[in-house]
ZAMARGU-4260 file (C-alpha; in steps of 0.2 Angstrom, whole numbers, plus 5000, padded with zeros to 4 digits):
<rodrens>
0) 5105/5034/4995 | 5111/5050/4998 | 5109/5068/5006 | 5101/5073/5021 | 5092/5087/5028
5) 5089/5095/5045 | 5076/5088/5054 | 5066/5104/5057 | 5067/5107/5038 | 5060/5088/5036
10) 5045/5092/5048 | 5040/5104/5038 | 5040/5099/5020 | 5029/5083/5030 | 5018/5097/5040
15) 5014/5103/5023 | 5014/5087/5013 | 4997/5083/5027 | 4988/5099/5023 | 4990/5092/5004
20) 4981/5077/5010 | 4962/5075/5005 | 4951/5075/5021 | 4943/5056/5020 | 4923/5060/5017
25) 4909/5050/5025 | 4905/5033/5015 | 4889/5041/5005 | 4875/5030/5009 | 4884/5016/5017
30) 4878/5004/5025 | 4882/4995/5044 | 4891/4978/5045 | 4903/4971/5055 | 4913/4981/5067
35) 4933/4981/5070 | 4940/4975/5086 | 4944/4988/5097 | 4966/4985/5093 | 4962/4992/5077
40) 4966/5012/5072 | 4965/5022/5058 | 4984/5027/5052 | 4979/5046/5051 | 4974/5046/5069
45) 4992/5039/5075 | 5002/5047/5061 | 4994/5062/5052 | 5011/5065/5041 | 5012/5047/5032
50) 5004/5049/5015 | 4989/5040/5009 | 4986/5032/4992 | 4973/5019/4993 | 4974/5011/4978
55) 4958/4999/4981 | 4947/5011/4984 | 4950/5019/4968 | 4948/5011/4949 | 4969/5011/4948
60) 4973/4994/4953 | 4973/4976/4946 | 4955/4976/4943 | 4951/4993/4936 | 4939/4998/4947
65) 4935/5000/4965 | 4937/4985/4978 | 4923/4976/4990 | 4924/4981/5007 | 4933/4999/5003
70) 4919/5011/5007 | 4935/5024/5012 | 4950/5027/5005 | 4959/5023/5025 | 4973/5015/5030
75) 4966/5005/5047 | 4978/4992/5054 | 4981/4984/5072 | 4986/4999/5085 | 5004/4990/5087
80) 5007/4991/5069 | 5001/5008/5066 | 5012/5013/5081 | 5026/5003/5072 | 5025/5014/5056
85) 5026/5030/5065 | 5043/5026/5073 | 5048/5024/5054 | 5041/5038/5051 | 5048/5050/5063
90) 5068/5041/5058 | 5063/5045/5041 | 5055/5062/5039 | 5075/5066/5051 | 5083/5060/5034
95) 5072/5068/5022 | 5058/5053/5018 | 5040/5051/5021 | 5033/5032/5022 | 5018/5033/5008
100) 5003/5017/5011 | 4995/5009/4996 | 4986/4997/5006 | 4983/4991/5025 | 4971/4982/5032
105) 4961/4972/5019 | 4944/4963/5023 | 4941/4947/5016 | 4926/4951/5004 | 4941/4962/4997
110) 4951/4947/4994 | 4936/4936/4989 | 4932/4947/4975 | 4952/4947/4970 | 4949/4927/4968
115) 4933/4929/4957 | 4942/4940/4946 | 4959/4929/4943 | 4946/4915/4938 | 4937/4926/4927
120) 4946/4923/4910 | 4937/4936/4901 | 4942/4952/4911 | 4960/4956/4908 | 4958/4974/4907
125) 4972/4979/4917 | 4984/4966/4910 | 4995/4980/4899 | 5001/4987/4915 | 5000/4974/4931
130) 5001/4957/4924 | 5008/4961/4906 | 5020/4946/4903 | 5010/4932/4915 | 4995/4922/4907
135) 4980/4926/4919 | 4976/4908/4921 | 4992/4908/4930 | 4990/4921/4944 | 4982/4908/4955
140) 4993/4892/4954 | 5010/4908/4954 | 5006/4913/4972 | 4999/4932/4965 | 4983/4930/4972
145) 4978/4920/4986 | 4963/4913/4994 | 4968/4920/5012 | 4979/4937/5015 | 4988/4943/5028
150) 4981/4960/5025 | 4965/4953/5034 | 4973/4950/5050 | 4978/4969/5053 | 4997/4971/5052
155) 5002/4970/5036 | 5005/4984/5025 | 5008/4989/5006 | 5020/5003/5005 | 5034/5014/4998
160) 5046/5029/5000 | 5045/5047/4995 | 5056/5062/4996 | 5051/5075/5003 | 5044/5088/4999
165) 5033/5077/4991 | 5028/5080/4972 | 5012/5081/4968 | 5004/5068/4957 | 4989/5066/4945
170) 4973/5057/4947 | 4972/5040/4937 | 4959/5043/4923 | 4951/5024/4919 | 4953/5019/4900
175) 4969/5027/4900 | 4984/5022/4889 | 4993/5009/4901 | 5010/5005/4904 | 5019/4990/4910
180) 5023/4993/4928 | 5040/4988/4926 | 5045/5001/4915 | 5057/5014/4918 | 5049/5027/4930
185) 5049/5040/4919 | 5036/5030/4907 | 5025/5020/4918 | 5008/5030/4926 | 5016/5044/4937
190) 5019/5040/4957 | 5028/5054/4967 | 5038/5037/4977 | 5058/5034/4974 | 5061/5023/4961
195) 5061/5004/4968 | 5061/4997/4949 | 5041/4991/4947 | 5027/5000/4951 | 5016/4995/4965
200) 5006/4976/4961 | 5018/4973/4949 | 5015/4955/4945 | 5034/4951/4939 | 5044/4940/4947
205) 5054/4958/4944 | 5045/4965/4963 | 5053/4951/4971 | 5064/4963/4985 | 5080/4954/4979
210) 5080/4950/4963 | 5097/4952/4954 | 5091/4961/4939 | 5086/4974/4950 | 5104/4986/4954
215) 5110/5005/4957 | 5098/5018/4964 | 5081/5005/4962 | 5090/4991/4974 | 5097/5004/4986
220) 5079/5009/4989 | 5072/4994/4990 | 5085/4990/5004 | 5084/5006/5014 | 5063/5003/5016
225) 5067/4984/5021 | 5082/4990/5034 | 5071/5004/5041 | 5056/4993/5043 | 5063/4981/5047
230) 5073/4990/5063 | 5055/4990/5070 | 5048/4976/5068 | 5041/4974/5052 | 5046/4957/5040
235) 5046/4959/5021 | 5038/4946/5010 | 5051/4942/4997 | 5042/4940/4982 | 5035/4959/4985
240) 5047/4976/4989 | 5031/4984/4996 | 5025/4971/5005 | 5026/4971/5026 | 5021/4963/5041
245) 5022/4971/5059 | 5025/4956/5072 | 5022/4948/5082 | 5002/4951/5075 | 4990/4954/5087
250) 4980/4943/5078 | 4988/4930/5069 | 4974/4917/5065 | 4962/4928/5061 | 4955/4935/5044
255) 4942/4950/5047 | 4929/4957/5036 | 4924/4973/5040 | 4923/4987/5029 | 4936/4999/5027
260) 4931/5016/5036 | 4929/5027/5050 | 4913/5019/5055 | 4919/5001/5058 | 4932/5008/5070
265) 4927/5010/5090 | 4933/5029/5089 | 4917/5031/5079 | 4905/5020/5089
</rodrens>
């Protein structure tokens, strides 16, 4: 990877990448349930700067449409993973970069429902552009989806690079013409991150972080997130690029299930 800029130049482009940043509304009509332990933050309250694209709170992931338990589209994770990420944030944003979230903390309904889908045979309207050359039936028995997530603990996280100033990007539109997700960045749906080869969920043996097929500019950025993570704390999963846990977890035998949102948070209590 190369180039740099200043640092007061970096702060900048990230001071105004936040005001770009849609405020997160209150859950419309939502209902009370189970609250977070009080170790558990939302991102925007430790780190303002690191962008957000919740993809399971929106219809643009796997499923097509948005997941149980994600009445916000928040990044909430354990107070010393959130803390974790803002360290990388700060060396980054020095060098020109801003740390961009998919997903955080995941609760287990969220998971649940992931489950009921993979065993739903008849649903596969996504396939064209997460799953395109892996047989449905399959996602279960490969290690794609799982019964239990770390994301339910607290401190693991779904992420990616961007360059700053960020670009802007638009809004999926469901029913849409879809794209595989491995290929080349210019084809596949618009995501203002570096190139790291695949697009986020990829379920290709081509998002493992060191797959050999994957070279040049796409494996150079793959291994600057794990390197910079990785300084801090955080351990990549291998068979994922964008996939990282912060340890030692503050809670690493338990899998939570409240919603996703401000109000399950002590801050809002």
């Amino acid at each position: 990877m190369t180039g740099t800029r200043t640092a007061p130049r970096a702060l900048a482009t990230a001071a105004a990448a936040l005001f770009a940043v849609t405020a997160v509304p209150p859950a419309a009509g939502a209902q009370e349930g189970p609250k977070a332990p009080e170790e558990f933050v939302s991102l925007r309250s430790v780190d303002p700067t690191i962008l957000q694209d919740m993809r399971y709170a929106t219809a643009h992931n796997f499923l097509g449409e948005r997941v149980d338990g994600y009445r916000q589209p928040l990044c909430v994770l354990t107070r010393p993973a959130a803390r974790a990420l803002h360290r990388a944030q700060e060396r980054l944003l020095r060098r020109g970069y801003s740390l961009k979230v998919y997903d955080c903390y995941r609760p287990q309904r969220a998971v649940d429902q992931f489950v009921r889908w993979a065993r739903d045979p008849d649903d596969q309207s996504m396939k064209a552009e997460f799953y395109p050359r892996v047989d449905k039936s399959r996602l279960i028995p490969d290690g794609y989806i799982a019964e239990k997530s770390g994301h339910s603990r607290g401190s693991t996280v779904d992420l990616t690079l961007v360059r700053l100033p960020a670009a802007p990007t638009r809004p999926y539109r469901p029913g849409e013409r879809l794209v595989p997700c491995f290929a080349p960045q210019d084809k596949r749906f618009p995501d203002n991150s570096v190139d790291m080869g695949t697009g986020y969920d990829c379920f290709d043996t081509l998002s493992h972080t060191d797959d050999p097929r994957i070279g040049g500019v796409q494996r150079a950025n793959r291994q600057f997130l794990k390197r910079t993570l990785g300084d801090l704390g955080f351990v990549n999963l291998p068979e994922e690029w964008w996939h990282f846990t912060f340890t030692p977890e503050t809670f690493p035998d338990t899998y939570f299930d409240f919603p996703v949102s401000e109000r399950s948070l002590s801050s809002a209590r």
